[in-house]
C-alpha positions in Angstrom: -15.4 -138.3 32.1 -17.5 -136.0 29.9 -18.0 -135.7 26.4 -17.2 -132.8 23.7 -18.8 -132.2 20.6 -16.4 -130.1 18.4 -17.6 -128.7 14.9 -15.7 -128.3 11.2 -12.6 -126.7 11.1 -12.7 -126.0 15.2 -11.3 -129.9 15.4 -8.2 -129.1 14.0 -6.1 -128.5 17.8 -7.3 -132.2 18.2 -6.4 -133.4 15.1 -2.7 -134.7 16.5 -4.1 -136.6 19.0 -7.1 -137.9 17.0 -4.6 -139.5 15.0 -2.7 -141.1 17.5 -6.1 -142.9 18.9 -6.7 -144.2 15.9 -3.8 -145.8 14.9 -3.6 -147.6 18.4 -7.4 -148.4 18.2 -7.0 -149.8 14.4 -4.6 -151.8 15.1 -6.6 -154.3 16.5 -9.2 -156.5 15.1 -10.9 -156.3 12.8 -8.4 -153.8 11.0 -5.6 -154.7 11.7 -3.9 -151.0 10.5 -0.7 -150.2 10.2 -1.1 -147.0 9.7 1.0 -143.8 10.2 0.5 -139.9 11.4 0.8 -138.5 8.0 -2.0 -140.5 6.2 -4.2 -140.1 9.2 -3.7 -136.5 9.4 -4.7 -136.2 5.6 -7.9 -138.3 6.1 -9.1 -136.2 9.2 -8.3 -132.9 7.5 -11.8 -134.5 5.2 -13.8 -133.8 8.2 -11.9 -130.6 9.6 -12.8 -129.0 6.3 -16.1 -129.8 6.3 -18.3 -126.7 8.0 -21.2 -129.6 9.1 -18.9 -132.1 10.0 -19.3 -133.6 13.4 -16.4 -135.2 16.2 -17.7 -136.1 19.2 -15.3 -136.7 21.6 -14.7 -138.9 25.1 -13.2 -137.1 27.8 -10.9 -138.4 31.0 -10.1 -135.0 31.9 -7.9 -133.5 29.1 -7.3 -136.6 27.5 -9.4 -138.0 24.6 -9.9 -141.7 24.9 -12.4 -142.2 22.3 -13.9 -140.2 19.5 -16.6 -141.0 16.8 -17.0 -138.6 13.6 -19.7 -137.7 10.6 -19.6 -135.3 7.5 -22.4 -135.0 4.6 -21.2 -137.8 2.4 -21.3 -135.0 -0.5 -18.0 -133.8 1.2 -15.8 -137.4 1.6 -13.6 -138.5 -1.0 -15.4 -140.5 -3.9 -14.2 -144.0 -3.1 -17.2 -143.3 -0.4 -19.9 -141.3 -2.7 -19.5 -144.0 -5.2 -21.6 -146.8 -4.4 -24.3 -144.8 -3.9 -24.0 -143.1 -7.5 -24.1 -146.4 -8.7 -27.4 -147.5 -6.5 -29.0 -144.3 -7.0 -28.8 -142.8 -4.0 -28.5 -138.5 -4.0 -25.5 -138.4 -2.0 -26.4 -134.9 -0.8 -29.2 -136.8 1.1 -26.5 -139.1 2.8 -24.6 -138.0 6.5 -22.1 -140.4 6.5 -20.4 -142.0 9.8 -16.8 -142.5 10.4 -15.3 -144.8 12.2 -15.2 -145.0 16.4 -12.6 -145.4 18.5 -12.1 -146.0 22.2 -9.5 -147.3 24.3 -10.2 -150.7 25.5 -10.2 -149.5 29.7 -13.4 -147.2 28.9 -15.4 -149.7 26.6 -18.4 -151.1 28.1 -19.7 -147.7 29.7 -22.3 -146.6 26.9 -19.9 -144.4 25.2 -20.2 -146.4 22.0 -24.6 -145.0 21.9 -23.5 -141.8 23.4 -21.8 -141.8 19.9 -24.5 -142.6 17.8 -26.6 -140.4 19.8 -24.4 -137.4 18.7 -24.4 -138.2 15.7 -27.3 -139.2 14.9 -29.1 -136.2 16.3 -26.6 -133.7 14.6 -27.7 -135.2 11.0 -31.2 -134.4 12.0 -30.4 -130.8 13.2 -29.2 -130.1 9.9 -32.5 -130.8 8.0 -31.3 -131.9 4.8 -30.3 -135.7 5.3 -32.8 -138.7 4.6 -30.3 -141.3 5.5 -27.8 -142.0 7.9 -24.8 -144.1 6.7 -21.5 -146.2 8.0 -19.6 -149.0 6.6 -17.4 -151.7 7.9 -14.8 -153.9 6.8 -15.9 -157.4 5.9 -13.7 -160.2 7.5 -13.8 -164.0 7.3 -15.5 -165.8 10.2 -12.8 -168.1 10.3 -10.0 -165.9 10.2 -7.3 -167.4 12.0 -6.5 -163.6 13.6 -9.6 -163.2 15.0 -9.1 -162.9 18.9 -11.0 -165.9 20.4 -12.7 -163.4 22.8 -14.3 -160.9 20.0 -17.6 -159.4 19.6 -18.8 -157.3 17.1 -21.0 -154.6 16.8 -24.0 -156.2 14.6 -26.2 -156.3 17.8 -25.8 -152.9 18.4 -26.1 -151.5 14.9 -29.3 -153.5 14.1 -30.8 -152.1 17.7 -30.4 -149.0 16.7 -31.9 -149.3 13.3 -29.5 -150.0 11.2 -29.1 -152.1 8.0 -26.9 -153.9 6.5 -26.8 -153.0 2.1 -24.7 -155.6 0.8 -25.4 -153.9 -2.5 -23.6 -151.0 -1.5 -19.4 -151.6 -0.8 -16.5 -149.9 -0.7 -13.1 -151.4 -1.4 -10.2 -149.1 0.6 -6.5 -150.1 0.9 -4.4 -150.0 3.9 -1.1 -151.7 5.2 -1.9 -154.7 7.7 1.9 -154.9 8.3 4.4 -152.0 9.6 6.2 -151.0 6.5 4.3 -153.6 4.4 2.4 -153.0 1.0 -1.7 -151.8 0.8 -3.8 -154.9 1.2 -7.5 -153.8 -0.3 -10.3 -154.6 2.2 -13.8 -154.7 1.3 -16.4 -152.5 3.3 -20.1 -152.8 3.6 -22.2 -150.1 4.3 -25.3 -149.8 7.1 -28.0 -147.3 6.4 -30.4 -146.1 8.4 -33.2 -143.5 8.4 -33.1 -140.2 9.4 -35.1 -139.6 12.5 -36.4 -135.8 12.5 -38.4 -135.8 15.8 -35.1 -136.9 17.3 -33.8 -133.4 18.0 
């Protein structure tokens, strides 16, 4: 296993397979996503459009089994910019964090820092970016579809330095059901600042 940084527009041979992952990732828990190629291809040509966009991707030989991604938030679509017009933040300040995804057989390996490591140092590299930034979707702790056996990620966000901004949400539709109608899900963004000495 190894893993692959890939820049901007150079992404775009991957961008097939990207999509793929992340439908089969989001479909479980806490997303629940029933999503399909086209939309995720429209959403991923965001970052592959983006010159300072970041993908960093997990390797089994030619195979990606996980991938994490960040852009300048000035360059996502605006239902992301917008909470931070409304708090004040410059935007142009903001490297923002999309999702990760990894096939269940390779979790527990460290892929999921070796992410935030990427990521994280990239941001830095580019000099202009006080804050580092993610959100994710809010659920009910007493969903009834929440797998017995879950664990989020709140350990592992707040050791590496991250905060929770309940003033600063995000509310993005997707389809929980194949073939079913958007449901709108509420997101909560994490911030955290940036680092310079780390690079």
């Amino acid at each position: 296993m190894h893993v692959r940084l890939v820049r901007g527009g150079a992404v775009a041979p991957f961008l097939p397979d990207l999509a793929r992952l992340r439908i089969a990732v989001f479909r479980e828990w806490p997303y629940l996503y029933a999503g399909n190629e086209a939309y995720e291809r429209a959403y991923l040509e965001v970052y592959a459009r983006s010159e300072d966009s970041l993908f960093v991707l997990a390797m089994d030989g030619d195979a990606i089994v996980g991938a994490s991604s960040g852009l300048p938030l000035a360059d996502d679509a605006e239902a992301f910019r917008a909470p931070f017009d409304a708090a004040g933040i410059d935007v142009d300040r903001v490297f923002y964090f999309g999702e990760s995804v990894l096939r269940p057989a390779y979790r527990g390996r460290g892929l999921g820092h070796a992410f935030f490591d990427a990521r994280e140092a990239h941001a830095a590299a580019l000099g202009r970016f006080d804050w580092t930034a993610f959100c994710a979707v809010d659920r009910a702790q007493d969903d009834p579809r929440q797998p017995a056996n879950h664990r989020d990620n709140e350990a592992l966000w707040a050791k590496r330095g991250y905060r929770r901004r309940d003033d600063l949400r995000c509310t993005l539709a997707w389809p929980e059901e194949t073939d079913g109608p958007d449901v709108a899900h509420t997101l909560t963004f994490r911030l955290r600042p940036v680092t310079r000495t780390a690079v």
